[in-house]
N, C-alpha and C positions, 0 to 999 in steps of 0.2 A: 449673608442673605437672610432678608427673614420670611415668617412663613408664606407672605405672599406670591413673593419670588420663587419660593422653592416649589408651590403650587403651580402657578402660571410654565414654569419652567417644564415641569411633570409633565401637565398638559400640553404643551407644545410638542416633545415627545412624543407624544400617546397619536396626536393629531396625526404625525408625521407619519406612524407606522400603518395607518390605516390606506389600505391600497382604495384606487378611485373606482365607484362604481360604475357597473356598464352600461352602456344606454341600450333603452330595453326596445327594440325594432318592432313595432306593432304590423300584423299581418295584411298587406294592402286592399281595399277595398275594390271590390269589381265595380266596373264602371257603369253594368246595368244596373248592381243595386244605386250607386248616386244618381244615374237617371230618371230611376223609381221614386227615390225618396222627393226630387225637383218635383213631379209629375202631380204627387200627391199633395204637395205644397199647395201648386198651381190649383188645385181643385178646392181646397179647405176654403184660399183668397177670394174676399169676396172687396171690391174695391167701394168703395164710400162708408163701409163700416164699422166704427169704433169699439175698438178695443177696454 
């Protein structure tokens, strides 16, 4: 082998022992704040006006 092989090799190893990370569950949102934030939307919108 040379030293390519015996690098790649190494790291394939290394790869292997690493356990999978956890997926991280973010806290659910209430439904009155997303009706709040829609609400506020609707208010900023001003239609015929560019951007």
């Amino acid at each position: 082998m040379d030293r390519f092989d015996h690098a790649f090799t190494a790291l394939g190893q290394r790869i292997n022992t690493l356990s999978m990370p956890e997926r991280v569950v973010s806290a659910p949102v209430p439904l009155s704040s997303l009706i709040d934030r829609v609400n506020a939307a609707k208010r900023l919108y001003r239609p015929g006006v560019r951007r």
